[in-house]
LODREN-604199 format. One line per 10 residues: their letters; for each residue y, x, z of C-alpha. Coordinates in nm, 2 decimals. Layout:
# LODREN-604199
A) Y:X:Z  ...
This chain:
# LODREN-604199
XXXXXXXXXX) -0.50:0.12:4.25  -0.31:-0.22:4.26  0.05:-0.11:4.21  0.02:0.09:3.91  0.21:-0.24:3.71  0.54:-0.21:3.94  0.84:-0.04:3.77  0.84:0.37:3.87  0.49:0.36:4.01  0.37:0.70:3.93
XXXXXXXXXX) 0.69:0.85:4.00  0.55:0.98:4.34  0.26:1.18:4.21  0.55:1.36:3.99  0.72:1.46:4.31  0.40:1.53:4.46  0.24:1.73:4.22  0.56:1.92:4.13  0.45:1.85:3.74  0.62:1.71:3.40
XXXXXXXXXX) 0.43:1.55:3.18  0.53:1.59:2.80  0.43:1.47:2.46  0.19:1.71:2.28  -0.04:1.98:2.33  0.06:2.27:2.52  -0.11:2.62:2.50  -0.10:2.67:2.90  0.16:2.50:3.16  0.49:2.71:3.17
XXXXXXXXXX) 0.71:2.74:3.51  0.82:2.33:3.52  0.47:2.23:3.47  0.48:2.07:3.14  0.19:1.93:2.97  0.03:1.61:2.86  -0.19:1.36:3.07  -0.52:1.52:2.99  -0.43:1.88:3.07  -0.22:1.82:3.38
XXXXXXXXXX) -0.62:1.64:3.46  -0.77:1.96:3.37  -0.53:2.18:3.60  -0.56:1.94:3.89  -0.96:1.96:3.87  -1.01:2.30:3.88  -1.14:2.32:3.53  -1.05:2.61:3.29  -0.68:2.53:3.13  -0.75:2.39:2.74
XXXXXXXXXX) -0.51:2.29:2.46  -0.55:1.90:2.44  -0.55:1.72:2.12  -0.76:1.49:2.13  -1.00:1.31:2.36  -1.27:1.49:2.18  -1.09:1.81:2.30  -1.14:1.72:2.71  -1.45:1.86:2.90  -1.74:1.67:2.95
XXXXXXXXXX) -1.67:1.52:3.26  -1.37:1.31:3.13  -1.46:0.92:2.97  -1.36:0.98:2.59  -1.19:0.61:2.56  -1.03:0.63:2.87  -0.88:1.04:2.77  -0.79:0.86:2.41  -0.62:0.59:2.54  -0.44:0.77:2.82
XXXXXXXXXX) -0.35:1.06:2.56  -0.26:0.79:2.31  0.01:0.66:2.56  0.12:0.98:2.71  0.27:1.06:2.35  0.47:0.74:2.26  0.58:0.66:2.59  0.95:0.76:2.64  1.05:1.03:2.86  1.12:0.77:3.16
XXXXXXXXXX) 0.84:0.58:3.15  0.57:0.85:3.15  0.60:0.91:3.51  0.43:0.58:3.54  0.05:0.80:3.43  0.12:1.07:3.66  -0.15:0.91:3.94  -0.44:0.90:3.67  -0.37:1.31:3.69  -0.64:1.33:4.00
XXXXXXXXXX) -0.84:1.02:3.78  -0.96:1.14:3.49  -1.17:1.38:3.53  -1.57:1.26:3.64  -1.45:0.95:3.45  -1.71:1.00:3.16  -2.01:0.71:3.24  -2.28:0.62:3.04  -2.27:0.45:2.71  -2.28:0.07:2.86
XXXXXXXXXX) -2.02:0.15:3.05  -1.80:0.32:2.82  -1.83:0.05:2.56  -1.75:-0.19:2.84  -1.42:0.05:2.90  -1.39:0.03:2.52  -1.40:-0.35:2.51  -1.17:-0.42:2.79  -0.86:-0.18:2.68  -0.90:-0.39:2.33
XXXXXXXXXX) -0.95:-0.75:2.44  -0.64:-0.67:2.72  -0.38:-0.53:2.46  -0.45:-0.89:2.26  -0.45:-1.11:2.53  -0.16:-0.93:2.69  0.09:-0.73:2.46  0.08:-0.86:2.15  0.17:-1.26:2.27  0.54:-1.08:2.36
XXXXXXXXXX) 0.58:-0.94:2.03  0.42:-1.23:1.84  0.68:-1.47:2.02  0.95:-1.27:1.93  0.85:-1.27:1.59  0.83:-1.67:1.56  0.47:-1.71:1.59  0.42:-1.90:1.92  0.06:-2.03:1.78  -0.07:-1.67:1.71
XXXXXXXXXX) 0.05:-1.54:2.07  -0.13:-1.84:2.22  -0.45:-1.76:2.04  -0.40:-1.45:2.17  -0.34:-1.52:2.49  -0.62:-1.74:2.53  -0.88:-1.52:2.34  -1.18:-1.47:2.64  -1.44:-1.25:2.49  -1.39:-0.94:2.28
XXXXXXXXXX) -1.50:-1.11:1.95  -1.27:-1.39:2.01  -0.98:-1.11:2.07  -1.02:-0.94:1.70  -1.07:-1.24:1.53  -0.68:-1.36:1.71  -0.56:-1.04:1.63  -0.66:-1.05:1.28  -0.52:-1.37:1.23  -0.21:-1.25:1.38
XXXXXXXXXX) -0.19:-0.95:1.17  -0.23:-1.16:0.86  0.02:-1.47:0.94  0.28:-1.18:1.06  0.26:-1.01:0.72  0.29:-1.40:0.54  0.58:-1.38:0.73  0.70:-1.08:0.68  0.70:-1.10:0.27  0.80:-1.46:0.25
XXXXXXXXXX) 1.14:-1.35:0.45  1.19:-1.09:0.22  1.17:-1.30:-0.07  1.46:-1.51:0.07  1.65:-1.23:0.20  1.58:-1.31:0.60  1.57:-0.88:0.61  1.57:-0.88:1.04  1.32:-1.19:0.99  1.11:-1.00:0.80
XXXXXXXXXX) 1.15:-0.69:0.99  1.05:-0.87:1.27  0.75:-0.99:1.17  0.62:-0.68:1.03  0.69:-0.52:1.34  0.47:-0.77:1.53  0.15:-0.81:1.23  0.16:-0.38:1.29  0.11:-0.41:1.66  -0.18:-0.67:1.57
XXXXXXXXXX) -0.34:-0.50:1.30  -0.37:-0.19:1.58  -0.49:-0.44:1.83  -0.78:-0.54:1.58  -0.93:-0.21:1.54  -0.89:-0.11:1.90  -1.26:-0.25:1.93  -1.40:0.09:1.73  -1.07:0.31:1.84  -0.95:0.34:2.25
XXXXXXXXXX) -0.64:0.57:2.11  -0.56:0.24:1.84  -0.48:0.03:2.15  -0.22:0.28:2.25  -0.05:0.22:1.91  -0.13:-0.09:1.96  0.10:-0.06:2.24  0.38:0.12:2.11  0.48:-0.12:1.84  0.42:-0.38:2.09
XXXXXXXXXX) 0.66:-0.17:2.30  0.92:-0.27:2.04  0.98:-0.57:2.18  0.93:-0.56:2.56  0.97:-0.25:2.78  0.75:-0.42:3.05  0.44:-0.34:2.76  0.42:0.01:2.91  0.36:-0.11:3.26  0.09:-0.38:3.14
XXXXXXXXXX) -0.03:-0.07:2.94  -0.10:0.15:3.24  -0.26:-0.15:3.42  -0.46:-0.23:3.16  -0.58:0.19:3.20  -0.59:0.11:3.58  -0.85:-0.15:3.58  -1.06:0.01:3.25  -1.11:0.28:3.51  -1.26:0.08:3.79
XXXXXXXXXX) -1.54:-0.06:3.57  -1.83:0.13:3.65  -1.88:0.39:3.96  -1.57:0.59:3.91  -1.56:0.91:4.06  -1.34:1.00:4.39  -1.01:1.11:4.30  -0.94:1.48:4.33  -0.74:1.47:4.64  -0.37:1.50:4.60
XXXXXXXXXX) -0.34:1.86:4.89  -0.60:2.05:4.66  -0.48:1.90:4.30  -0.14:1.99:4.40  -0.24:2.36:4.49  -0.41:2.38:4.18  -0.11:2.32:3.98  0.12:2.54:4.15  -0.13:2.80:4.05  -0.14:2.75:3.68
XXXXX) 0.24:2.71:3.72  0.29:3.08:3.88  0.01:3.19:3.59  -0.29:3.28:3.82  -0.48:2.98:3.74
């Protein structure tokens, strides 16, 4: 969509749409339109109103990595910054693809969070070498095997701080080898790189925005479906608002 990483994007779909989104499930949208990502997705498609969970929860039509990771997000982001997935609200559903193209989803949201929010945190944390390895990881393979290293030099860190009593060091550095031991099994797990990104979020607010541009372009691989346009979505949620959905 190409502005999905500038600070508020997203905000104009909440206007639009007249809808909050929330952490959680939610047994069916009350009057201010609170739900998570996946269900406002539901509404706005014209698909009978569910209680979202989990990915495994959507309908068919949704991708399962992408639902995971969006759902993963939607419940650690802070109440400000959620705004930002309002726009994926007409996305998600006809997202699901075939398996190529899913594992090629899969593979992009995991090689993006290493090679571009866990340098931050890794930085922060005193490991400049690790967050270049990072950084520079180009393949998927190459991605795990930096975050793994990451994860394991952070927790070095981490207990060799403790042992002199550098406590913030050390906190510091556990903080970081968490956000890369998520990173590292976000090859098997889309939700993992959402935790991924919340203890990456620790150290830089701007992960949330790489976050939803890292969900931005993970959509665009493969033929994704036309959004639901914003007139009819928008009906659609008024409806389920007013309880004749």
């Amino acid at each position: 969509m190409g502005t999905l990483d500038q600070p508020g994007a997203g905000g104009a779909f909440d206007h639009i749409l007249h809808w909050r989104l929330l952490p959680g499930s939610h047994a069916f949208p009350g009057p201010d339109g609170g739900t998570c990502i996946n269900e406002a997705a539901v509404v706005a498609a014209g698909l009978p109103y569910r209680a979202i969970r989990s990915a495994a929860d959507c309908p068919p039509c949704f991708s399962v990595p992408l639902a995971a990771y969006a759902l993963g997000l939607n419940d650690a982001m802070p109440d400000a910054e959620r705004p930002r997935l309002m726009a994926f609200v007409l996305r998600l559903a006809g997202s699901a693809a075939g398996p190529e193209v899913e594992a090629a989803r899969v593979a992009h949201l995991a090689r993006e969070t290493v090679r571009r929010l866990l340098p931050p945190a890794l930085e922060q944390a005193g490991l400049p070498a690790e967050a270049a390895a990072c950084r520079e990881a180009g393949s998927l393979d190459a991605a795990v095997a930096a975050a793994q290293r990451a994860a394991w030099t952070a927790g070095a860190a981490a207990e060799a701080s403790a042992r002199v009593t550098l406590w913030v060091r050390g906190a510091r550095a556990a903080a970081a080898g968490r956000a890369a031991t998520f990173a590292a099994a976000s090859a098997d797990d889309a939700r993992t790189a959402a935790d991924a990104a919340e203890a990456a979020a620790l150290f830089s607010p701007a992960t949330w925005a790489e976050a939803v541009a890292i969900l931005d372009e993970a959509l665009e691989i493969g033929a994704p479906a036309p959004a639901v346009p914003v007139d009819l979505a928008r009906e659609r949620m008024a409806a389920a608002r007013a309880g004749v959905a």
